[in-house]
Phi, psi and omega in degrees: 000121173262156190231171171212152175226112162238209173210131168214149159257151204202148177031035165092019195243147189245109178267157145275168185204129184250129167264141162241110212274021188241350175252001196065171014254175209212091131309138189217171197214113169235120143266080173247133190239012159259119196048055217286304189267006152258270232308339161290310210296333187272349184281310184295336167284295171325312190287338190250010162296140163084141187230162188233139180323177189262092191284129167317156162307323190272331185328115156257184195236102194255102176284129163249147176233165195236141178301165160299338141291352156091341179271354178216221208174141170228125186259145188275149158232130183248101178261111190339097181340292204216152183274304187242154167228148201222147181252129159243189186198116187246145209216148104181183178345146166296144167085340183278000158094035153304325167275000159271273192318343177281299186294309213278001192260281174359271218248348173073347200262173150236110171312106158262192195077204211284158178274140175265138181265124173288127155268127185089260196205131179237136181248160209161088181262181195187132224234122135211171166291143178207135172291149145269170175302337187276349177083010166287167167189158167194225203237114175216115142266154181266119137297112185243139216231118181263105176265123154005146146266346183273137172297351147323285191281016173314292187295329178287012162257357173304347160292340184293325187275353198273323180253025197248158182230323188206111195262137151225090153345102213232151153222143163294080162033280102002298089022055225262354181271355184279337211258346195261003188232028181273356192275340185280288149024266156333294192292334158295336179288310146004269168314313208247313152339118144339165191247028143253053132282149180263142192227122168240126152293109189246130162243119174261159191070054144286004191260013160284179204280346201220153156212142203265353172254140173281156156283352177272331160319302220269314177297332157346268180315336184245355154290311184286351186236013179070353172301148163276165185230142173193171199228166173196164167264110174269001179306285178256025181080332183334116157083005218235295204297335188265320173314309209263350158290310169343300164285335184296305183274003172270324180256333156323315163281324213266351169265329176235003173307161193302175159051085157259135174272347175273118157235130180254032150247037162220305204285137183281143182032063164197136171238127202262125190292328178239000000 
């Protein structure tokens, strides 16, 4: 598998970016830590000024240029990185591995050692394919927005949900208090969220040797608050590559399947690339 790195900039911000030419997708990476949530809050008025129609799955962009003779014409089909670009958000307890499943979906890697805490908001995107129900298909990148779990930063991260299309609620396995503080969680997402945002329950760190939440438990709870469920590793990958498609193709159905609950020149954290 070859891989390549380069640096471009979008919306006045300088990313590195990895192609991996064996899955098609397009990774970046952003981190800021000295001013840190005004410079997300000011990326995000940026990214969501302005709205663009709403584009078939298949839709392409057709340039006519004039020959190197001057006497005919030809049309080019240029076809779009990505159709939509979408803000998620992974929210729950400090330690339950949010900034790990984000790098390991990203970056392919896993951090081991001692646990490090996010401060504030860490960020990280990624270009993918997603299906309709209909056998169409195209392109979404995810913008995913990594938040602190200390309750310090609550309120300064609640604008991130106000600009989320998809919260993924994360708890630990392992881990029975992450699991017993997952209704605030929910409910906050709940609250500050748009009602077409997707809301997943993710139980993470099964690749441990013991886990004190069942999956049936877990599904219990995301049954009860209408959320999807779904379990992962950021250790070994398990589950990790499905999450976040996962969230992806909830709004990808949710713009073109029949009776779409989505419109993306009203829904808050979703951009039409043209």
């Amino acid at each position: 598998m070859q891989t390549m790195q380069r640096v471009h900039t979008e919306d006045g911000k300088m990313y590195t970016t990895q192609d991996n030419e064996e899955e098609e997708v397009t990774s970046s990476r952003w981190c800021d830590f000295g001013g840190l949530l005004a410079k997300a809050s000011l990326c995000l008025s940026e990214l969501y000024a302005g709205r663009s129609k709403e584009e078939d799955c298949s839709r392409k962009v057709s340039l006519t240029t004039p020959s190197f003779t001057g006497n005919s014409k030809y049309s080019v089909a240029i076809e779009k990185p990505y159709a939509y670009r979408i803000n998620s958000l992974l929210v729950g307890k400090t330690g339950v591995g949010k900034s790990s499943l984000m790098t390991k979906y990203v970056d392919k890697l896993f951090m081991g050692g001692p646990h490090t805490t996010t401060i504030g908001v860490e960020f990280a995107s990624k270009i993918q394919t997603v299906r309709c129900r209909n056998g169409g298909e195209g392109k979404i990148k995810q913008h995913i927005w990594d938040t602190s779990g200390h309750e310090s930063f609550a309120s300064l991260t609640e604008s991130y949900y106000t600009n989320a299309v998809v919260v993924y609620v994360v708890f630990s396995v392992t881990d029975r208090s992450s699991f017993m503080g997952l209704s605030r969680w929910i409910e906050r997402a709940k609250a500050l969220t748009q009602k077409e945002s997707t809301i997943v329950l993710v139980g993470n760190k099964i690749d441990a040797t013991y886990r004190s939440i069942s999956k049936i438990e877990g599904q219990k709870v995301a049954e009860k608050y209408g959320a999807q469920y779904i379990e992962t590793s950021a250790k070994n990958g398990v589950g990790v590559r499905e999450l976040f498609q996962l969230g992806a193709t909830a709004v990808w159905r949710g713009i073109y399947d029949k009776d779409s609950p989505i419109n993306p020149k009203t829904t808050n954290g979703i951009k039409a690339l043209y």
